[in-house]
Every structure is written in C-alpha cells, then in structure tokens.
C-alpha angles and dihedrals in degrees: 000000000000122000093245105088123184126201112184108197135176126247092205121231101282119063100252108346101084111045122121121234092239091053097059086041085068096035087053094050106041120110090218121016113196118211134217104163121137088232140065093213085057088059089048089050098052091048087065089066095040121000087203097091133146119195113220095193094086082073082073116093130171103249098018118113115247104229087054077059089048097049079043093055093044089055100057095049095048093048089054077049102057095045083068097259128145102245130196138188120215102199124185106239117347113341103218084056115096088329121121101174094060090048093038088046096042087052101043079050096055094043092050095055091258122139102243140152146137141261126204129240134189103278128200086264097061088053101045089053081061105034092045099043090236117145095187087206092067099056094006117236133240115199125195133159099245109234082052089055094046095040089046134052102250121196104216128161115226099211088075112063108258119227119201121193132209093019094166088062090045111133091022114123100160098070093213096102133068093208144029129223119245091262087058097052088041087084096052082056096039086051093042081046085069090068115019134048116270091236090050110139111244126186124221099200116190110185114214120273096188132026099255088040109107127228108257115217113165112174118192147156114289096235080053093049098088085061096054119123102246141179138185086271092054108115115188111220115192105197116209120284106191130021117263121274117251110231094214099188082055090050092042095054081049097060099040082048096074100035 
C-alpha cells in the first residue's frame, strides 16, 4: 500500500453533539482534515480537534453545476493523498448520505493503492426517526431525492410512509440551483396527487444544525405542499394513507408451515 491514507467520517447533524470517538480520533491525527459542513461555526469547531483544516464550501458557486464542485472537491483530496499525507473528510452527517465526493474519493483512493475507507456518522434520517416518532419496521420506508423521484418512475407502497430528500431542489435538473420555484415543486405534488388525496396531511422535517437551533416540523395539506417555505435541510415525509395489504397465500403457507 502507499504511504497517503484517506479516512472520510461523518460529523453527525447537530454541531458537537453527534460525533464518534473514533471520528474525532481521525480527525485529531490527520495531517490535513477537509471540511463540508453548511455552516462556518461547524469549520471553527473542527479546528479545535486539528488546525489544519480546509474548507471544501468555497467549491460552491451560484450557476456551476455541482457535480463540476464535486469532481472539484475530489480533486483536491486526492491531490493531499497522493503527496503521502494522512488525509481526512469531515463530512456533515453521515458521509455515504447524499454525499459524492466521500464515496468518488474513497474509490479513486482504493484504485490508486492508497489505504482508504469510511466511518459513519448520525444522518438526518436517523433524527428524523427520533424527532418524528417513526420506527420504519413498524409501516416499512421507502427513501428517494426528490428531483430523481419526479424525473423516474418509482415503485413505493403507500402504505409506508414515502421520504423524499432535497425538496427545495424538486423539479431542478440543471444542478446549478439550490432551490426550485413553486411551479417547479408543483409537479412533485401533481405526481404525489395520483396517489394520494389532495387534503392528505405531509410533513416538512429540518434537523438542527446548531444547538439553539429548534427542530421544524411543519405539517400541511399536500395541494398546499409546492408554496411552503423550504430550505436544503427540508426533508418531505408522506405518512401512510391506507393499512397494508395482507398477502394470504403468504399467511396460509405459514400456517400450514407449523402444523
């Protein structure tokens, strides 16, 4: 193996409170620690583990395509990497969720002969789970970004309940915006109005960033849904609207199982 190494770990959702031990172990002893985090106090706080910190948000720019920032941001790991160092990614959240530079620079690392590998962090998911009240074992979940689930046809029982991520950014294909108008979310809610009823109750869920930041939970009518206020952190939850469906000839071989 070559000497570089790279270790991409997860700061968890709420500044301070979520991190691993074994994330701040790798973050401590890196040579070089990069940075994606929403806000600056995250990156200060960081600092105060490792002061050699990079901060990978000035890749973002108004009218660029993400994925040309992703590529950006991959780049500049990889090139600490190949120098010998001992590289780390600070990731908000988890950084395997909704992230492409941890999983593209964990691969071009691997495929170079470097050491490299991920550690887990708490997600939005895992909050809203808590902050919601959900068990997703009890109704089952089903979880898409929500420009993928306007722009594909998605199977998705409704009887689960249905979590869309990234629904300011629904009806976007140009991945050069960080938000959609109305019109644009209105097919998100024109294609969720084929299933369910128009009055059916939808939660927009925001986990806190910050410690004296609250918990949002907005909860509205689905035909209301396109004219919500919304930001990135705005997750769409779609409760269940009817009771599973028994599979009979499942239960039957059951039964017939243990007699």
């Amino acid at each position: 193996m070559k000497k570089g190494r790279l270790v991409n770990v997860g700061l968890g959702m709420t500044l301070g409170s979520h991190i691993t031990p074994l994330a701040r172990n790798f973050i401590e002893k890196a040579d070089v620690v990069f940075v994606a985090a929403s806000n600056e106090l995250i990156e200060e706080w960081v600092k105060t583990m490792n002061p050699q910190v990079i901060s990978l948000q000035s890749y973002y720019q108004e009218g660029l395509s993400r994925m040309v920032t992703y590529e950006n941001m991959v780049a500049a790991i990889m090139a600490e990497v190949r120098v010998g160092k001992q590289v780390c990614g600070a990731f908000y959240g988890h950084p395997g969720v909704f992230a492409w530079p941890p999983h593209e620079s964990i691969k071009q690392a691997k495929a170079e002969g470097y050491q490299a590998h991920m550690e887990p962090g708490i997600s939005a998911e895992d909050c809203l789970y808590a902050d919601l009240g959900i068990d997703p074992g009890k109704f089952g979940c089903a979880h898409f970004e929500a420009s993928q689930f306007v722009f594909n046809h998605r199977v998705f029982d409704p009887s689960a309940y249905l979590v869309l991520w990234q629904i300011a950014m629904a009806g976007d294909k140009t991945m050069k915006t960080f938000t959609t108008e109305p019109a644009q979310r209105q097919m998100l809610v024109d294609l969720l109005m084929k299933t369910y009823a128009a009055d059916h109750e939808v939660i927009l869920y925001e986990c806190p960033v910050l410690p004296i930041e609250q918990t949002v939970i907005v909860k509205c009518q689905l035909k209301d849904l396109a004219h919500q206020n919304v930001s990135l952190k705005s997750t769409l939850v779609v409760p269940p609207d009817r009771p599973k469906r028994k599979n009979h000839e499942s239960l039957y071989a059951a039964e017939k199982w243990h007699e």
